[in-house]
Backbone bond lengths (Angstrom), bond angles and torsions (degrees), N, CA, C in turn:
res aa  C-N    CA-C-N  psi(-1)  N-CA   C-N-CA  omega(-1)  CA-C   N-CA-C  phi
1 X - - - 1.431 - - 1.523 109.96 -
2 X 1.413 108.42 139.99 1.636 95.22 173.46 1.621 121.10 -86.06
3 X 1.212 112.24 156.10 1.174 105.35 -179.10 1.810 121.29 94.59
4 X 1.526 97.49 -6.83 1.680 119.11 -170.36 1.274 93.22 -110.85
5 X 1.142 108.20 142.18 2.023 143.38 178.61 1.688 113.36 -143.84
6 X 1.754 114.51 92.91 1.157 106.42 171.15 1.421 113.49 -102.19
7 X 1.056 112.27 154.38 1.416 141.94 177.89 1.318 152.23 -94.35
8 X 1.424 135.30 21.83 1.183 146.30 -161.92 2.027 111.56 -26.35
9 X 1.117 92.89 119.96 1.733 100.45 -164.24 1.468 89.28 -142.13
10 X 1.926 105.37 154.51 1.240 111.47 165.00 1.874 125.02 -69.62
11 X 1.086 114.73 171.44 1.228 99.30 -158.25 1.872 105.70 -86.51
12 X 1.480 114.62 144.59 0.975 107.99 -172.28 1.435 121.02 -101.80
13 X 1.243 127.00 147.47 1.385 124.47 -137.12 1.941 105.44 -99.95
14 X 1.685 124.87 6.78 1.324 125.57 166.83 1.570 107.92 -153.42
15 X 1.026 150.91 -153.22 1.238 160.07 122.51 1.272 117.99 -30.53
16 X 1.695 100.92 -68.78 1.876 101.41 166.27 1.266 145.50 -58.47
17 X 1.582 91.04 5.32 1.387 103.08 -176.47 1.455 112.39 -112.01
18 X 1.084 133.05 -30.75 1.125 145.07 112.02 1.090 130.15 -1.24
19 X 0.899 124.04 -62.07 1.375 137.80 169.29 1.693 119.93 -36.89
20 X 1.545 97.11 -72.36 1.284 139.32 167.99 1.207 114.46 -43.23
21 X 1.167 109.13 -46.08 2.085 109.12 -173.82 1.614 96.92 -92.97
22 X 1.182 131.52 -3.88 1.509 138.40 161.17 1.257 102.54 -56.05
23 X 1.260 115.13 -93.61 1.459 127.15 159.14 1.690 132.98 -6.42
24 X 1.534 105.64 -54.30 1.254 111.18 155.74 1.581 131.23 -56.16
25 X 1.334 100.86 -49.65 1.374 125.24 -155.56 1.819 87.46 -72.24
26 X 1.826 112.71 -42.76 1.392 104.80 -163.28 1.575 102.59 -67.70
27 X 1.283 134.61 -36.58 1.350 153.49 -147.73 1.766 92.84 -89.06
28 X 0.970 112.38 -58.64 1.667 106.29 -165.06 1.934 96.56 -79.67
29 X 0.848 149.54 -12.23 1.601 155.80 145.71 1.607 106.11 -36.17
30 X 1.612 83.91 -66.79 1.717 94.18 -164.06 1.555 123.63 117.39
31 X 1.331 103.72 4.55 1.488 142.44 165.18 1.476 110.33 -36.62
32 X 1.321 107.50 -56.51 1.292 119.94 -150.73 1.949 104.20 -167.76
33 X 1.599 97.15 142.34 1.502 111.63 179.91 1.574 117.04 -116.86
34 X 1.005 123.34 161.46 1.558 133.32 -141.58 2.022 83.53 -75.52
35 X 0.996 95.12 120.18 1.704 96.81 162.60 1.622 100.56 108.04
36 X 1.732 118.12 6.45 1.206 112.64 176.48 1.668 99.77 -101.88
37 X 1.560 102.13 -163.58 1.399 117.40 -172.41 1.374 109.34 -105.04
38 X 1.363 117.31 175.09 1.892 116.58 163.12 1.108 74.52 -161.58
39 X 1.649 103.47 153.90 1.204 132.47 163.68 1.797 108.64 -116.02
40 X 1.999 111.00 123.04 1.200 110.14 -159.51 1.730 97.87 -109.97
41 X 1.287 125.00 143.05 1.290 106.89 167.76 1.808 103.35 -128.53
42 X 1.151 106.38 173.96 1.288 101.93 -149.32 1.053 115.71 -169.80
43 X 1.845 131.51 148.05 1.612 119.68 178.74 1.623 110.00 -106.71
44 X 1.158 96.48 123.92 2.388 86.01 165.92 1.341 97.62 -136.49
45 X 1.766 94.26 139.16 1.344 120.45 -5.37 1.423 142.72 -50.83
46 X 1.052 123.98 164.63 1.743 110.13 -159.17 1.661 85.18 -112.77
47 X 1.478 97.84 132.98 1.868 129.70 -169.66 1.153 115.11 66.67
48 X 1.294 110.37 43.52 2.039 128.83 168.33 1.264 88.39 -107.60
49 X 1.288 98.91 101.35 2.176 91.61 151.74 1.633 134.20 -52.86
50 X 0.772 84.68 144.83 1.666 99.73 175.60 1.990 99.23 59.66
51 X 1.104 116.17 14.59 1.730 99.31 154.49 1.764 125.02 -93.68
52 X 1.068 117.73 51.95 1.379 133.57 148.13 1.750 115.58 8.36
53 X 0.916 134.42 6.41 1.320 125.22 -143.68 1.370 144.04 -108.78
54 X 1.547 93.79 7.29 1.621 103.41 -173.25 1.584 106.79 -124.83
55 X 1.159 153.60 142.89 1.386 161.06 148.36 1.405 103.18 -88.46
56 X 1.362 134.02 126.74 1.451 134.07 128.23 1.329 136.37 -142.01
57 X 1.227 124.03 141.15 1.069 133.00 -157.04 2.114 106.22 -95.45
58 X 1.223 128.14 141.91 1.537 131.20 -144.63 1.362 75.84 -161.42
59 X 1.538 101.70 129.78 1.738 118.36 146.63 1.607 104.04 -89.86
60 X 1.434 106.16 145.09 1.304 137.77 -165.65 1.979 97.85 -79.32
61 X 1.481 110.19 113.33 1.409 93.96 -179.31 1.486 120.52 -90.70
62 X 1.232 116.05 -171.02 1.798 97.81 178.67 1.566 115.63 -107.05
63 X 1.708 109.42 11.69 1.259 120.56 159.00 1.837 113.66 -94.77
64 X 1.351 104.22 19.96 1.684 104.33 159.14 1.554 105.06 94.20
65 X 1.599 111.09 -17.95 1.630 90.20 179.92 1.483 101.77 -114.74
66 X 1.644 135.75 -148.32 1.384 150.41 -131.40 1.411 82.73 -157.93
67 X 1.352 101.56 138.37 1.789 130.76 165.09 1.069 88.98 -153.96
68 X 1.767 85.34 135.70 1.769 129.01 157.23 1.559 101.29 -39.32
């Protein structure tokens, strides 16, 4: 897809954590700069296969992680 960047990461242990290593992960790439957006998609429960189910969108902070 264009416009798509996946990421193979260890698994993260809440939502907020998740979140957070988004943020990192987009910033240290080069993805994305402190004050931009990412769009995260995601399954919950988190490490259930195949539940697909959440979209959210996080501005990029300038301490390295993603807020709602």
């Amino acid at each position: 897809m264009w416009g798509v960047h996946c990421v193979v990461a260890e698994d993260a242990h809440d939502l907020d954590d998740m979140v957070s290593r988004a943020g990192s992960i987009a910033l240290e790439t080069g993805f994305a700069k402190a004050g931009q957006r990412v769009i995260i998609v995601a399954g919950v429960p988190l490490g259930a296969p195949g539940t697909t189910n959440m979209v959210r969108i996080a501005s990029v902070g300038p301490d390295r992680d993603a807020e709602m």
